[in-house]
C-alpha positions, 0 to 999 in steps of 0.5 A: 500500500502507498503511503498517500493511501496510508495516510489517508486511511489515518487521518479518516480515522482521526475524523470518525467520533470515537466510541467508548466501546472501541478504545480496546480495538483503537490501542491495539492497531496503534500498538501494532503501528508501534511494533511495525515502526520498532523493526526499524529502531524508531524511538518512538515505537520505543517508548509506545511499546513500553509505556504499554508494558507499564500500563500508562498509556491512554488511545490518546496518549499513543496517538500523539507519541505515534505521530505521523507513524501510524503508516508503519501498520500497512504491509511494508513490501521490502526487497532485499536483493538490491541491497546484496547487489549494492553491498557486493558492488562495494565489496569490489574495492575489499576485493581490489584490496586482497589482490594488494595483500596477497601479491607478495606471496607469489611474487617473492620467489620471482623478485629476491635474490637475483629473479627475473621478475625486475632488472634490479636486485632485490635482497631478502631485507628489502622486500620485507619492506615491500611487503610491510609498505602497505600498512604504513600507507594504510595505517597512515590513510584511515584518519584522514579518510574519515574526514573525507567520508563526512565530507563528499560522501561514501559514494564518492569518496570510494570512486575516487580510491580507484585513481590511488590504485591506478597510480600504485599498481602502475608504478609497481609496474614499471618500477625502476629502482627497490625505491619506486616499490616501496612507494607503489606499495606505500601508495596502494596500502593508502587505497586499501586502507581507505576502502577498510574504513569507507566500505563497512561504513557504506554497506552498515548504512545501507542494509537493514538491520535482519541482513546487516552482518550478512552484508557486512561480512561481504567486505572480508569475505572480498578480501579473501576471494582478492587474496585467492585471486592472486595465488591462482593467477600468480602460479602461472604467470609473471610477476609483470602480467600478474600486477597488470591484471591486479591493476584492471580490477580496480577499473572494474570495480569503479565501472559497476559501483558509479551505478549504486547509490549513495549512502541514505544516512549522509544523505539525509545528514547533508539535507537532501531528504529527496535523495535519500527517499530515492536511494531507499527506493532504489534499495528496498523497492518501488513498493516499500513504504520509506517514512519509517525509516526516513523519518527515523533517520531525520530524528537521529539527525535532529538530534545530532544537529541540535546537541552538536558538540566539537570533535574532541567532546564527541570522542569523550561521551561515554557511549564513543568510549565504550564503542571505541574501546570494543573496536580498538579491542576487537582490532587488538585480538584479532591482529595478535592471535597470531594470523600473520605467524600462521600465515608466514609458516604455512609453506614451512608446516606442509613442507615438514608434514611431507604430504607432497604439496608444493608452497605454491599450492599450500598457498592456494589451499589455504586461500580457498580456506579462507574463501570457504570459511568466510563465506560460511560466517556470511550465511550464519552471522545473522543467525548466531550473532556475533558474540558467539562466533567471537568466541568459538572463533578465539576458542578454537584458534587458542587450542590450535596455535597452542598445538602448533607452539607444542609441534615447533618446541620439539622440533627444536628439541629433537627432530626425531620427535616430530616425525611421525606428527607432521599431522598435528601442525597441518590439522591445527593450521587447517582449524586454525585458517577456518575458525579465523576467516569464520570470526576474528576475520570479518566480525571485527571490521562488521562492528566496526561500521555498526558500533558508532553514531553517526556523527563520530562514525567516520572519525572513530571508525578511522581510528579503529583501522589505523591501530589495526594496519599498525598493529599489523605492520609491529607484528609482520616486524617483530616477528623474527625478533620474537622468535629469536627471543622465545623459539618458535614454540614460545612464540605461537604460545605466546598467541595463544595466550593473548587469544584467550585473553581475546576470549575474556574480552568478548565474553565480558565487553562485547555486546551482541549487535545482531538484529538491532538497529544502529539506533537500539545498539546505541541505546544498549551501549549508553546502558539503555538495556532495557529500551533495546530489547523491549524493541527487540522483543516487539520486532519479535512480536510483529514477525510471529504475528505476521506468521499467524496472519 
């Protein structure tokens, strides 16, 4: 039903006298309004709902708490499939991203130590830095970014990333000197970087909240399939052909997303409500009824608008604390659990299991791994729910890393006792690869775009990613420095052990954010428990009810 008729039919209602006898009737259908209008978070539905629960609401009361909400009672016809489109086409740029993070792999043995792959030397040293130059360059890029973002858009600030790539992938291409290396890689770690902050922010803002963490787990799941990417191709051309193809793709992704539109929470906080209706519209259906959720997105506006604080004060509220400190942790864990470690000794843990599987093809398996694995957390993210997935993901990842420390020390003691247990490091690599791509992987980067207001989203959200590209690049550095000082044993314990402090962390700090609104989570983080989930419970309500009709 349009929403001109919908209209129409409430304020019909308004004109006809009411009858004592039907007050019972008259509540009911407004609170069926309220439980309609709470599937989209609307702080109105909210206090209907539970003033109802109280028992200290009167017809007359609900009418003017439901304003103009009366419309959310229609049949609200929402298409989902536009909003996957959408999200995809955005993910293209995570997919641009791997292929910068996986090049190295296939790259190094055709560049170190007198290859083919350029006609300048390259030493073992220098290439770590070619490798590790990407996050400087992205670690570098995520606060100004965020800025960006708040200024010219998501939509645009994503389009104009492709320019970056296309500057970095050229110079890698026909790079004369180490020196020209290390700034392509500098350059395409800015564009990577970028995309790590705009892309889960665009795609949280776009969906709605039953298919969010689907969406959002899009963006990892791009990353790998990027990563996996460049290790088929890579195995069976040169390095020259494969940074040539590494460098279409960015194109690729720019052609299709220019076609999307933009995100409707920006919209609406720059004053172009018309825009926004139409980038709702072209989301959710011609058919869908907007006011809902465009008149939620004017409220949350208001009100950002009217307690307008600077930059410095935003950061200091306690809910941006609160989500800053649960982002800043998630960033933490999932960087030291000891990804990079398992990562860099993959090839090593296959070629010691003798199971005749060449480097090349340890690396394929283990990106099709992550591919698999990712893509399993995309179908089950909305139904699990973050947290549990948090936590079986750093349970498992703890136990594996601790086998794999146990596998590594007797190696170091004697070799003849790890002959016959080549079996263990590869088993605990696999689990490991899984449990990783199914949680630590993309959950932290889903909560990332969902965890923080609106008006401090680009800023906070910027920071969340610098501290985990710089993370990235201390450990990548000091890797070889740990195992010098603990043995490769006492390293992957070390990992271990932080991953259970991971496990504490969530179990303690991390609220679940499935099925919420952005608007309920922020009201759980302000301590406002109650609020969202009386929310959540008449979106429950409402579905059951629906099954009934």
């Amino acid at each position: 039903m349009s929403t001109s008729s919908s209209n129409s039919s409430a304020g019909a209602e308004e004109q006809a006298p009411r009858k004592p006898g039907t007050s019972n009737e008259e509540s009911s259908h407004l609170l069926e309004a309220a439980e309609n209008g709470a599937k989209y978070g609307s702080r109105q539905a909210v206090k209907i709902v539970k003033a109802n629960e109280n028992g200290s609401t009167t017809p007359h009361d609900q009418e003017n708490l439901l304003g103009n909400m009366v419309h959310a009672s229609t049949e609200n016809k929402s298409k989902k499939l536009p909003q996957y489109v959408a999200a995809l086409a955005a993910a293209g740029g995570a997919f641009a991203a791997g292929t910068v993070l996986g090049w190295t792999s296939p790259a190094q043995p055709q560049i170190v130590d007198g290859g083919e792959g350029y006609d300048f030397p390259v030493s073992g040293t220098q290439f770590s830095w070619v490798g590790s130059s990407i996050n400087l360059g992205a670690a570098c890029v995520c606060i100004p970014i965020g800025f960006l973002i708040s200024l010219i858009g998501r939509k645009l600030t994503m389009l104009m990333l492709v320019l970056p790539f296309l500057v970095g992938w050229a110079m890698l291409i026909w790079a004369p000197s180490v020196g020209f290396l290390y700034a392509s890689r500098f350059i395409l770690g800015l564009a990577g970087g970028a995309f790590c902050v705009t892309a889960p922010m665009y795609t949280g803002e776009i969906a709605q909240k039953d298919i969010r963490g689907t969406l959002g787990s899009f963006f990892q799941l791009m990353i790998t399939m990027g990563i996996l990417f460049v290790y088929a191709v890579g195995a069976g051309v040169s390095v020259f052909w494969l940074s040539v193809i590494c460098g279409i793709i960015p194109i690729v992704f720019g052609v299709i997303f220019f076609f999307m539109p933009e995100s409707p929470t920006y919209l609406v906080a720059k004053g172009r409500s018309e825009s926004a209706i139409k980038s709702i519209q072209w989301l959710r259906g011609k058919e869908y009824d907007y006011a809902p959720e465009i008149e939620e997105l004017r409220e949350t506006d208001r009100e950002i608008r009217e307690n307008k604080v600077n930059l410095f004060a935003a950061l200091n509220r306690p809910v941006t604390r609160k989500a800053l400190a649960i982002s800043l942790g998630l960033m933490f864990f999932q960087q030291l659990c000891g990804i990079n470690a398992v990562i860099f000794y993959s090839s090593k843990i296959f070629l010691d299991a003798n199971i005749g599987i060449g480097s090349e093809w340890a690396t394929i398996m283990i990106g099709i791994m992550q591919v698999v694995a990712t893509f399993v957390s995309t179908l089950v993210v909305d139904k699990l729910g973050r947290r549990i997935l948090l936590l079986a993901s750093g349970s498992v990842m703890a136990l594996s890393t601790t086998a794999i420390g146990v596998y590594f020390f007797l190696q170091d003691q004697d070799q003849s006792k790890v002959d016959d247990l080549g079996w263990l490091p590869v088993a605990s690599l696999c689990i490991f690869i899984l449990m990783f791509s199914i949680g630590y992987g993309p959950v932290p980067w889903l909560m990332m775009g969902e965890l923080f207001a609106t008006d401090i989203k680009g800023f906070a959200g910027s920071i969340a990613g610098t501290s985990n590209w710089l993370l990235a690049f201390v450990v990548t550095k000091t890797f070889d420095d740990l195992n010098d000082a603990l043995g490769n044993g006492g390293t992957f314990w070390l990992f271990a052990g932080l991953t259970v402090l991971g496990v504490f962390f969530v179990f303690f700090a991390v609220p679940e954010t499935k099925g919420k609104s952005l608007n309920e989570i922020q009201q759980e983080l302000a301590g406002n428990r109650t609020i969202a989930t009386t929310t959540t419970t008449a979106t429950t309500t409402q579905a059951v009810n629906g099954q009934e009709k």
